[in-house]
C-alpha positions in Angstrom: 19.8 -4.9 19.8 21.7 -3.2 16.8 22.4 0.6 17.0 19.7 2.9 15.9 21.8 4.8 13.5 25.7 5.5 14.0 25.8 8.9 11.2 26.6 12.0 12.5 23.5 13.0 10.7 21.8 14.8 13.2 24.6 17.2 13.4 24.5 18.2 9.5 21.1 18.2 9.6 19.9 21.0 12.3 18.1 23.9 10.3 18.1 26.5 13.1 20.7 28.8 11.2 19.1 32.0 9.8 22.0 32.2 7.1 20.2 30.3 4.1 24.6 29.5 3.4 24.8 27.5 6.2 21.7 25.8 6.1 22.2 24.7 2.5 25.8 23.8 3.3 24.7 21.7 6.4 22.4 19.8 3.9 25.0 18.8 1.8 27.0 17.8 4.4 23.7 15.4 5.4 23.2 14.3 1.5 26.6 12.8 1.4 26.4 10.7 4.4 26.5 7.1 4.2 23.8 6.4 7.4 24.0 2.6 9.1 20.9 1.2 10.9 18.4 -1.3 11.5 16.3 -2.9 8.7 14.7 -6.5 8.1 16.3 -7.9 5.0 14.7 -10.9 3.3 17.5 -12.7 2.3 15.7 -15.6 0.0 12.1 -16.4 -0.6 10.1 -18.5 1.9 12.3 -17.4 4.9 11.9 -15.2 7.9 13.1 -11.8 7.8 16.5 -10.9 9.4 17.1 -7.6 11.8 20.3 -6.4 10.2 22.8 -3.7 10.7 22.2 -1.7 6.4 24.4 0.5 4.9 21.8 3.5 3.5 23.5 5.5 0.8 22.8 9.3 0.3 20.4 10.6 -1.6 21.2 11.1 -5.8 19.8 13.6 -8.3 16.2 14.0 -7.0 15.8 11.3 -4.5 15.2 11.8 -1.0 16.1 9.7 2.3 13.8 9.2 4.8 13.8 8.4 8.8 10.8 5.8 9.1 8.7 6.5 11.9 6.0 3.4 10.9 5.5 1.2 9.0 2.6 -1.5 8.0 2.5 -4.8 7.3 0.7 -6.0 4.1 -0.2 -8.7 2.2 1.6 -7.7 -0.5 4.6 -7.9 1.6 3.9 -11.9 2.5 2.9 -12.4 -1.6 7.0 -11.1 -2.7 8.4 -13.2 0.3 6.7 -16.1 -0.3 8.3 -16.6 -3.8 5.1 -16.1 -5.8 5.7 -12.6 -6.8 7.2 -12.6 -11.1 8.7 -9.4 -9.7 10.3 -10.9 -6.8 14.0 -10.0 -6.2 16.2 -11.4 -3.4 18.1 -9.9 -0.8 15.3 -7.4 -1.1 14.2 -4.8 1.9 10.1 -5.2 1.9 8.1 -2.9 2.9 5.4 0.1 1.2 3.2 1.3 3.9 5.7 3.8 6.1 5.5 7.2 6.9 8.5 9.1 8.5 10.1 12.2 8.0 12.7 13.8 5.2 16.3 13.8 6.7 17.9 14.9 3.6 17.5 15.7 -0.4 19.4 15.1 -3.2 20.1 17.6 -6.2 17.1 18.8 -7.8 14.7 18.1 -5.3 12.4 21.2 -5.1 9.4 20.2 -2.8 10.9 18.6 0.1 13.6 19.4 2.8 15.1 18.1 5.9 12.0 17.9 8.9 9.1 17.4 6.1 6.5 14.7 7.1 5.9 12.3 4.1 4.7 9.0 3.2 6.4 7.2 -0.1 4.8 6.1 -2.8 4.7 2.6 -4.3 3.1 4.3 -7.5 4.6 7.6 -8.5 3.2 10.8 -10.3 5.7 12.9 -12.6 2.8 14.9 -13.5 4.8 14.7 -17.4 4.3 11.2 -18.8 1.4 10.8 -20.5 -0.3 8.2 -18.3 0.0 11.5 -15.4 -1.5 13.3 -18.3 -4.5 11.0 -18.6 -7.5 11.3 -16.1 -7.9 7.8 -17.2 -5.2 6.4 -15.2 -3.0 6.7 -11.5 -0.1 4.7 -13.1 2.7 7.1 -13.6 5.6 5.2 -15.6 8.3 7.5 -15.3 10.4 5.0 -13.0 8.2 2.0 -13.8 11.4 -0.2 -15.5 14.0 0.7 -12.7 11.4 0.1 -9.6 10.4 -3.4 -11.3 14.1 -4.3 -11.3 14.3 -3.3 -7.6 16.6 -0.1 -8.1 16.6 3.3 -7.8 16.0 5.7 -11.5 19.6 5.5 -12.0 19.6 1.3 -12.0 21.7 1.1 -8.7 20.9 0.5 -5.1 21.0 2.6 -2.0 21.1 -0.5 0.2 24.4 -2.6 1.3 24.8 -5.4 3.8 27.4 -7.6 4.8 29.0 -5.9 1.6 26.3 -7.2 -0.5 24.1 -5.2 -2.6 20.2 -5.2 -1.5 17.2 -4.7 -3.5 14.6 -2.1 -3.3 10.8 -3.0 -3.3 8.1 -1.2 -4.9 10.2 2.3 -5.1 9.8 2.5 -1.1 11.0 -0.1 1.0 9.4 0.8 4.2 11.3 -2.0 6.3 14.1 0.0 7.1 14.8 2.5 9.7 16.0 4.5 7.0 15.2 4.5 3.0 15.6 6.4 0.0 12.9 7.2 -2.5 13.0 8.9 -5.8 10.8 12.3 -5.0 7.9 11.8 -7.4 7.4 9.2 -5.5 6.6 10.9 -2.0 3.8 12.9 -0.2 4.4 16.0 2.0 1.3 15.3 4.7 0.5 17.6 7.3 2.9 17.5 10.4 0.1 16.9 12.9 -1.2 13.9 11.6 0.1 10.6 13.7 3.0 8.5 11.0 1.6 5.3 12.9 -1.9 5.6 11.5 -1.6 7.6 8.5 1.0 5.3 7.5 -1.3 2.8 6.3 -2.3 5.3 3.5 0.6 4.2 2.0 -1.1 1.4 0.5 -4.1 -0.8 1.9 -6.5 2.1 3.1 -6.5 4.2 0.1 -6.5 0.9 -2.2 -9.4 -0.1 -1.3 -11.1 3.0 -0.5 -10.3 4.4 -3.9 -11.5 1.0 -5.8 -15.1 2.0 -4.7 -14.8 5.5 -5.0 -12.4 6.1 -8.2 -12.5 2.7 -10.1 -16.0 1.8 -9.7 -17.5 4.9 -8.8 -19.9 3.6 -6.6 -23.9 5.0 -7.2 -26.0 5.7 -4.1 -28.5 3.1 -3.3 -25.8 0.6 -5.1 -25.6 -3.1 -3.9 -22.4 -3.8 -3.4 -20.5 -8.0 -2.7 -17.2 -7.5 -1.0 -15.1 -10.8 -0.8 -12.3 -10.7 1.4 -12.5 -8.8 4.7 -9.1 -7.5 5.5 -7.7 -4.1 5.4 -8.3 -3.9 1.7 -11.8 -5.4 2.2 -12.8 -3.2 5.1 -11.6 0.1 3.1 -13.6 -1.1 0.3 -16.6 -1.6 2.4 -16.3 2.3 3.9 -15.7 3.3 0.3 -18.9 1.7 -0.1 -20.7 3.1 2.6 -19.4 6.9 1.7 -20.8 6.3 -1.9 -24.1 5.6 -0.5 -24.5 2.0 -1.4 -27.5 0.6 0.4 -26.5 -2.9 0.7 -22.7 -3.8 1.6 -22.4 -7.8 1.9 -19.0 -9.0 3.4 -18.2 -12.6 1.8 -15.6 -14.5 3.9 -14.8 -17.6 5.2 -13.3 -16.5 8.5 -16.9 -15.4 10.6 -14.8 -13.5 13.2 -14.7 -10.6 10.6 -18.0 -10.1 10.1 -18.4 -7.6 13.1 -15.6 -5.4 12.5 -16.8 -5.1 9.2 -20.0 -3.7 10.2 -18.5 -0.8 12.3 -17.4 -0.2 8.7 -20.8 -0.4 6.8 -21.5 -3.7 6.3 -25.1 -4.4 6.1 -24.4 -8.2 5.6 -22.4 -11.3 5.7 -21.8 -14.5 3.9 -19.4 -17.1 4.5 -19.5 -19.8 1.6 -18.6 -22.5 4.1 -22.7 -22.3 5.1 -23.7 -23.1 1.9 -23.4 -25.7 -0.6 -23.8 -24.3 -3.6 -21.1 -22.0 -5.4 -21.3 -18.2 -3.8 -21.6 -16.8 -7.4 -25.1 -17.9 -7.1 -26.1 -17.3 -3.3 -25.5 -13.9 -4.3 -27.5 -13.6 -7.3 -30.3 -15.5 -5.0 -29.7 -12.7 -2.8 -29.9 -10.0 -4.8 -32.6 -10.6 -7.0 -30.1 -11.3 -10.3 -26.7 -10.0 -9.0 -25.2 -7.5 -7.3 -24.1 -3.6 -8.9 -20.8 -3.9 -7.7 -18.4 -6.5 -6.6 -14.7 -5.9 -5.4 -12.0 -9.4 -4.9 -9.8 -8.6 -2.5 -8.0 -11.8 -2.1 -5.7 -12.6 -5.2 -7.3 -15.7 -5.8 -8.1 -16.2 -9.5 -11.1 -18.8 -8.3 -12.8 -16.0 -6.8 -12.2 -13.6 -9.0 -14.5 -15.2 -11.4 -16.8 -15.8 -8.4 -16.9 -11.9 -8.0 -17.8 -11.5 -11.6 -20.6 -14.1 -11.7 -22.1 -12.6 -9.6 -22.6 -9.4 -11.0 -25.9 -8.6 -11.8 -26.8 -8.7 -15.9 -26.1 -5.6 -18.2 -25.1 -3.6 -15.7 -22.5 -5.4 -13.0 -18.7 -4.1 -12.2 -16.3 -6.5 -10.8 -13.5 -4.9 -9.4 -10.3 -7.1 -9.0 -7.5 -5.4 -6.3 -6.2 -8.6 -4.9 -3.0 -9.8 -6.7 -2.6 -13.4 -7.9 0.4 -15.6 -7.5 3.0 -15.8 -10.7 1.7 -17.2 -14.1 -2.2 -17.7 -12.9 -4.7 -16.6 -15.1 -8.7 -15.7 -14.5 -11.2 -17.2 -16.6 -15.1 -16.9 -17.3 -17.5 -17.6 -20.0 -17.6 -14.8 -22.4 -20.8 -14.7 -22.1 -20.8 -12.9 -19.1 -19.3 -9.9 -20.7 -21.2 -10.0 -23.8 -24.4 -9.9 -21.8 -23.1 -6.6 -19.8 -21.0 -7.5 -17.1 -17.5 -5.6 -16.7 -14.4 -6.5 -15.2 -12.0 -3.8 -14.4 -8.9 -4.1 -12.9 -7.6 -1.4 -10.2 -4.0 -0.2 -8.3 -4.1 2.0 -5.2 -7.4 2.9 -5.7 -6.6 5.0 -8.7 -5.7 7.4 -6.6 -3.3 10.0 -8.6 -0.6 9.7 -5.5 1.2 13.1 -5.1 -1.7 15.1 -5.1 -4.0 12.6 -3.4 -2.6 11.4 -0.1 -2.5 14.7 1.3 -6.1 15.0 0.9 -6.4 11.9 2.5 -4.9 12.6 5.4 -6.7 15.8 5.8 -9.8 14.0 5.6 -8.6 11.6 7.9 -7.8 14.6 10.5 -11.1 15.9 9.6 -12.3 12.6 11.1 -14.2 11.8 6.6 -11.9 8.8 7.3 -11.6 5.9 9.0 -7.8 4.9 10.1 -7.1 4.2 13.5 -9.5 1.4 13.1 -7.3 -0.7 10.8 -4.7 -0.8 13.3 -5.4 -4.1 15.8 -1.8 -4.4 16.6 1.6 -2.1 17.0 4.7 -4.1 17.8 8.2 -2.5 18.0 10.2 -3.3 14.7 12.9 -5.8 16.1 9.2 -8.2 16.3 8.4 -7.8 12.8 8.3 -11.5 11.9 5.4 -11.7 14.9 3.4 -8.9 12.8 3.7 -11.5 9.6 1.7 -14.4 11.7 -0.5 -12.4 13.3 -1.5 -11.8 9.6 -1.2 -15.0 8.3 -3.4 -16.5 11.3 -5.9 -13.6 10.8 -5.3 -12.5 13.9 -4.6 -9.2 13.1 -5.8 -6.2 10.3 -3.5 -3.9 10.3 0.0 -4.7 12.7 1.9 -1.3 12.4 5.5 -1.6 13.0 7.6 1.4 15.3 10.8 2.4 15.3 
C-alpha cells in the first residue's frame, strides 16, 4: 500500500497559535507545499483505474486543496471512463461526489481556511456572471472553458504522475486523497455532519432531488413516471414525494429496485419487460392520457423520448438528467410539443451550488432528507474498481469510497 501522504503538511498547518502572524505564516508555509499521495488515475478510456502514488501542487490565486475524507461513485464517473464522454480527457483523476476538509488556501481566498468542512462543486457559483445573476439558471460559467479542458482557471494542472501531467474532471476530482478546487467551486457544510454521507450531495442526491423540486416544480397531487431507479432515480422519487405528488411510478427493468424505491415514495412500479407494447403507452393507459411529470434518468436517448410520450397532453413536463453517450441525439414528433408537452433539460438539480448545499445538509441533519439510504456499500479506496462493478451489476446505489 502507497503512503498516505509524505508532506510535512501537518506541521505548517496547526492553527493553535493565538498570534494571527504565525498562523498566517504557517499557512503559507502549507500553500507552497507540493503534497504526494494516493489517487486512482485513469490512464486511457475503457481501462481499470490505477492506485498511484500523485504529485498535488499547492493551491494558486483563489483555489483551495482539499484532504478527501469520501468520496462516491457515480455514473457519471463510468460514462467519462468508458470513452463516450465528448469531454473526455486522458490521464484524467475522476471523481465529483467527495467531501473532506480544507488543508490550505491560496491567495485571495476569503471564505475558507485550513480545518473547514467542504464538499466541491462540479458546477460553480461566482455570484458575478450573469448566468449567477439569473434566477433562471444554476450554471455559473465563470470557469466553464478551463474545467471542460480539464484544468484549473489558470489552464494548468495541479496533478503530476510518473512526471506526467494529469487532468482534472468536472473542476473536483474527488478520486484523490488530496485535490485542488478553484473556491467558487466549494461548500463550507457544517462540521457535524458525517463526509461519508453528505458526500453524495456532491452530485447524485441533490440532482435528482432538485429536478423535481427546482426544474419541474413538482404540484401536490402531481402524477409523476420516473424511469431509472438508481441514486438519481430514487432522489427524484423523494423529490416527488416532498412536492406532494400523489402517484410516483418507478419504471425499470431491473424488479429488485422496486422496493427500495418505495421506502422512497414510490406508489408504483413498471418494468417494460412485462409488457409488449412500448412503455410510452402503458403509461398513458395508466394514467388516464399521461402522466404531469416524467424525469429520464438513464442517458438513453430511446427513453428519453419514451419519457416525453408519455406526458400527458397540454400540460406534461419531461425532465431529462441522464446524460447520453457522444454525438447521440433525441428525437420526437413535433407534434408532441405543439400539442403542450415540454421537454426541459436539468444539471444538479438547478440547485444554485454555493448557497445551496449547506442548506442541504442542514436539512439532511434535520433528518428533511434522506441520505444515509443511498449508501448500500462503503469500501476502502485502494478497492475502488470493486465499487465500479458493484455499479455496473446493479448491485449497489450508492458505494462510498474512504480514505
Amino acid at each position: 500500500m502507497l503512503p498516505l501522504c509524505r508532506s510535512n503538511y501537518f506541521k505548517p498547518c496547526i492553527l493553535a497559535k493565538a498570534d494571527q502572524t504565525a498562523v498566517d505564516e504557517q499557512t503559507i508555509g502549507c500553500r507552497e507545499t507540493v503534497i504526494k499521495c494516493k489517487a486512482a488515475v485513469a490512464w486511457e478510456a475503457g481501462k481499470g483505474l490505477s492506485i498511484e502514488e500523485v504529485e498535488v501542487g499547492p493551491p494558486k490565486a483563489h483555489e483551495v486543496r482539499i484532504k478527501l475524507f469520501a468520496t462516491g461513485v457515480c455514473h457519471t464517473d463510468a460514462y467519462t471512463l468508458s470513452g463516450s464522454d465528448p469531454e473526455g480527457l486522458f490521464p484524467v483523476i475522476l471523481g465529483h461526489e467527495g467531501a473532506g476538509t480544507v488543508e490550505s488556501v491560496g491567495e485571495g481566498v476569503a471564505n475558507f481556511k485550513p480545518g473547514d468542512h467542504v464538499i466541491p462543486l462540479y458546477v460553480p457559483q461566482c455570484g458575478e456572471c450573469k448566468f449567477c445573476k439569473n434566477p433562471k439558471t444554476n450554471l455559473c460559467q465563470k470557469i466553464r472553458i478551463t474545467q471542460g479542458r480539464g484544468l484549473m482557471p489558470d489552464n494548468t494542472s495541479r496533478f503530476t504522475c510518473k512526471g506526467k501531467q494529469l487532468f482534472h474532471f468536472m473542476g473536483t476530482s474527488t478520486f484523490s486523497e488530496y485535490t485542488v478546487v478553484a473556491d467558487i467551486s466549494l461548500a463550507k457544510v457544517d462540521k457535524q455532519a458525517p463526509l461519508d454521507k453528505v458526500c453524495l450531495l456532491g452530485c447524485g442526491i441533490s440532482t435528482g432531488y432538485g429536478a423535481a423540486l427546482n426544474t419541474a416544480k413538482v404540484e401536490p397531487g402531481s402524477t409523476c413516471a420516473v424511469f431509472g431507479l438508481g441514486a438519481v432515480g430514487l432522489a427524484v422519487i423523494m423529490g416527488c414525494k416532498v412536492a406532494g405528488a400523489t402517484r410516483i411510478i418507478g419504471v425499470d427493468i431491473n424488479p429488485d429496485k422496486f422496493d427500495k424505491s418505495k421506502e422512497f415514495g414510490a406508489t408504483e412500479f413498471v418494468n417494460p419487460k412485462d409488457h409488449d407494447k412500448p412503455i410510452q403507452e402503458v403509461l398513458v393507459e395508466m394514467t388516464d392520457g399521461g402522466v404531469d411529470y416524467s424525469f429520464e434518468c438513464i442517458g438513453n436517448v430511446g427513453i428519453m423520448r419514451a419519457a416525453l410520450e408519455a406526458c400527458h397532453k397540454g400540460w406534461g413536463e419531461s425532465i431529462i438528467i441522464g446524460v447520453a453517450g457522444a454525438g447521440q441525439e433525441i428525437s420526437t414528433r413535433p407534434f408532441q410539443l405543439v400539442t403542450g408537452r415540454v421537454w426541459r433539460g436539468t444539471a444538479f438539480g438547478g440547485w444554485k451550488s454555493v448557497e445551496s448545499v449547506p442548506k442541504l445538509v442542514a436539512d439532511y441533519m434535520n433528518k428533511k432528507l434522506k441520505v444515509d439510504e443511498f449508501v448500500t456499500h462503503t469500501l476502502p479506496f485502494d478497492q475502488i474498481n470493486e465499487g465500479f462493478d458493484l455499479m455496473h451489476a446493479g448491485k449497489s446505489i450508492r458505494t462510498v469510497l474512504k480514505f
